[in-house]
MARSESE-422974 format. One record per residue (C-alpha): x negated, y negated, z. Coordinates in steps of 0.001 Angstrom, whole numbers, padded with zeros to 6 digits, always signed. Example, Ala and Ser with C-alpha at 12.3 -4.5 7.8 and 13.67 -1.06 7.14 Angstrom:
<recs>
-012300+004500+007800/-013670+001060+007140/
</recs>
This chain:
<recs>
-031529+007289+035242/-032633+006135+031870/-032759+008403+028858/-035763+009679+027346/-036730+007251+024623/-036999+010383+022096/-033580+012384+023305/-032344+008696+022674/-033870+008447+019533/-032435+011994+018364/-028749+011362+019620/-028646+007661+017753/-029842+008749+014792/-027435+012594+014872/-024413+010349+015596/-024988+007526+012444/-025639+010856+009994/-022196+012886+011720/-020248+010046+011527/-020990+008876+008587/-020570+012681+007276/-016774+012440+008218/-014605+013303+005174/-012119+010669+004986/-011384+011085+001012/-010850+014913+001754/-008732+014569+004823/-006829+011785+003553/-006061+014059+000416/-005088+017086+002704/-003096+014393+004576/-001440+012922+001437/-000113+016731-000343/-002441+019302+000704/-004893+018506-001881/-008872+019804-001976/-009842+016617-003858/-013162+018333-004500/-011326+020485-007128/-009369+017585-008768/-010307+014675-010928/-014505+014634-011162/-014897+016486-007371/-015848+013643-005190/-014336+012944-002138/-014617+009259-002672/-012357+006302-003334/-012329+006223-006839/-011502+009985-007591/-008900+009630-004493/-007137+006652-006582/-007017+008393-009844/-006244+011866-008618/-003547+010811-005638/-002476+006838-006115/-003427+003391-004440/-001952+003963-000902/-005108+006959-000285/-007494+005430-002361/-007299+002439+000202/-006990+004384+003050/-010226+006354+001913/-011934+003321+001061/-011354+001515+004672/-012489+005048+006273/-015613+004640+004264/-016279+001073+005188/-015389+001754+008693/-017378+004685+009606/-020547+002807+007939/-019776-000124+010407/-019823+002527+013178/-022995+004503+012322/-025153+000902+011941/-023709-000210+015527/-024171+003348+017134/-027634+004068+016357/-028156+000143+017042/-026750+000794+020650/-028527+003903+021193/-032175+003985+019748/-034264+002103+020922/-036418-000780+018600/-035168-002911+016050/-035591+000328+013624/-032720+002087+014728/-029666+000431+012934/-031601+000195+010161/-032229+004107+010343/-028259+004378+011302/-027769+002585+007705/-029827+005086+005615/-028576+008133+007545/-024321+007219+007585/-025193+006918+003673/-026869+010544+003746/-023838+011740+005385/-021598+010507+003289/-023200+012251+000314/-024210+015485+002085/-021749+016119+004721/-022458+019131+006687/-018546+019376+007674/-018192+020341+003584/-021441+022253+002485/-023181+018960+002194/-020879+017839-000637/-019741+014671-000208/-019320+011592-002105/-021021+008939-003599/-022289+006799-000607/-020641+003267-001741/-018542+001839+000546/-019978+003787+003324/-023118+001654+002176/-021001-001534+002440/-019767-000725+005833/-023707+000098+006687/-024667-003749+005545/-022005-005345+006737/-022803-004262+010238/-026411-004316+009651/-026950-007772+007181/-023646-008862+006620/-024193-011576+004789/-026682-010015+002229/-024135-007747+000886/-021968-010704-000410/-024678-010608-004005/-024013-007132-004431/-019979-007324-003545/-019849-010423-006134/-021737-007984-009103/-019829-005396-008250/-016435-007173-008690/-018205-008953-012072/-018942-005829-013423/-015396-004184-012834/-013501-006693-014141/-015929-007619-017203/-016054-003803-018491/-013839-001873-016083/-016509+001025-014895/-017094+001589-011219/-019824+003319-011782/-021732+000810-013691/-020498-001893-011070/-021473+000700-007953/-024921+000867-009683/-025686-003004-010415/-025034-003980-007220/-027025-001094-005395/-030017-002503-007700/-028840-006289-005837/-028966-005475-002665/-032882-004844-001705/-033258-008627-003249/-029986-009847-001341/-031143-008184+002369/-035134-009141+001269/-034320-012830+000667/-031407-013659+004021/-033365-011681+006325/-036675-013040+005848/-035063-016216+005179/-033464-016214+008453/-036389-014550+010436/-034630-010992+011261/-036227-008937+013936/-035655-006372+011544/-036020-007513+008265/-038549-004920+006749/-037011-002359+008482/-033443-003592+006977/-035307-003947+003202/-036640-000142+004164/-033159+000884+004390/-031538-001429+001372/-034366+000584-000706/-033501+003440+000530/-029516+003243+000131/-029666+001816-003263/-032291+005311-004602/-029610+007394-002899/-026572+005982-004739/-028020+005179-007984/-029377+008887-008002/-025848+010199-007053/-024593+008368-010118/-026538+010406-012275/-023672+012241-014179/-021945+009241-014016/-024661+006792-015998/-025053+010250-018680/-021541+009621-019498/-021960+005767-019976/-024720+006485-022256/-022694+008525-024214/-019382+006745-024223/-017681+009361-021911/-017331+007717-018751/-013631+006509-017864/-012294+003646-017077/-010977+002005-014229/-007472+003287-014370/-008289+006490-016563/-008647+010332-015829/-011963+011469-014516/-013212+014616-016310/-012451+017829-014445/-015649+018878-011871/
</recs>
C-alpha cells in the first residue's frame, strides 16, 4: 500500500530536522572526557569550539558528524517526500536542527558544516564558491566566523547560477533553501560579527570567550 502523500510529507521532513538535530559536538565531547561543551569555550556544540576547547582529533570527528548527518537529512527527505521540494526542505530543516536541537533545549550550534553536508547532497557542485571563500578568508585573516559568514552570503549566487545553468528540477526550490540556510547562519553569527566589529573575536587557534 502506498503512503499517504501528507503522512509522507510529515515523516520526510521530521526525519531531515531529527537528524540533523543530533549532537555530535556534545557527544563527541562527553565521548572525549566527559565534557558539556556547552559550558566551555563560547557554548556551541560545533567544530570550532570542539577544537579549541578539546584538540584536533574531536574537532574532526565533530566536523565529519556535521557534514554527514547534513548528507543524510537532504537524501532522506529526498527519498521520502514526495516532489522535487522535499530535499530542498530536508536542507533548510537538518540546518534548523542543528541550531535548535530539541535533544538539548534547542541549543545547538551554528549550522555550518551541517549546511555543507545539506549542499553537497543537494547541489554539490555549487558549494565549491562558498568552500573556496571560506578557505580564502581563514587563511587571509584567520576568523571562522568571518569565513563561515562570506561564504553563506556565496552560496544563494553559487546554487542560483549551476542549477539554473544546468536546468535542475529543483532549482528555485534549491535557491529557496540556499536563502534560507545562509539567513539562518549569518543570524546565528550575530555575537560572533559584534566581536569582529569590536576587535574581540579570536582567532583561529585562540581561546573563545567563556559563554
Amino acid at each position: 500500500m502506498r503512503a499517504d502523500p501528507f503522512w509522507a510529507m510529515l515523516a520526510g521532513l521530521a526525519a531531515a530536522y531529527l537528524i540533523g538535530a543530533i549532537p555530535v559536538g556534545f557527544l563527541v565531547a562527553r565521548a572525549a572526557g566527559g565534557l558539556d561543551i556547552r559550558r566551555a569555550g563560547s557554548g556551541s556544540i560545533g567544530a570550532t569550539n570542539v577544537l579549541r576547547t578539546l584538540g584536533k582529533l574531536p574537532a574532526v570527528l565533530t566536523l565529519g558528524g556535521d557534514i554527514a548527518k547534513g548528507y543524510l537529512a537532504v537524501s532522506a527527505a529526498r527519498a521520502i517526500v514526495p516532489g522535487p521540494w522535499g530535499a530542498a526542505a530536508g536542507a533548510a530543516l537538518a540546518v534548523v536542527g542543528n541550531c535548535w536541537p530539541v535533544f538539548l533545549g534547542f541549543r545547538g550550534g551554528k549550522g555550518v558544516a551541517t549546511g555543507l553536508g545539506a549542499f553537497l547532497a543537494l547541489q554539490p557542485w555549487a558549494t565549491a564558491p562558498a568552500a573556496l571563500v571560506w578557505v580564502v578568508v581563514v587563511a587571509s585573516f584567520r576568523y571562522v566566523s568571518l569565513a563561515s559568514v562570506m561564504a553563506c552570503l556565496c552560496l544563494p549566487f553559487g546554487v542560483a547560477l549551476l542549477s539554473f545553468r544546468w536546468g535542475s528540477v529543483d532549482r528555485w526550490e534549491s535557491v529557496g533553501a540556499a536563502v534560507a540556510v545562509a539567513v539562518i547562519i549569518i543570524a546565528r553569527h550575530r555575537a560572533n560579527l559584534a566581536r569582529l566589529a569590536t576587535g574581540r573575536e579570536p582567532r583561529l587557534g585562540e581561546r573563545a570567550s567563556p559563554a
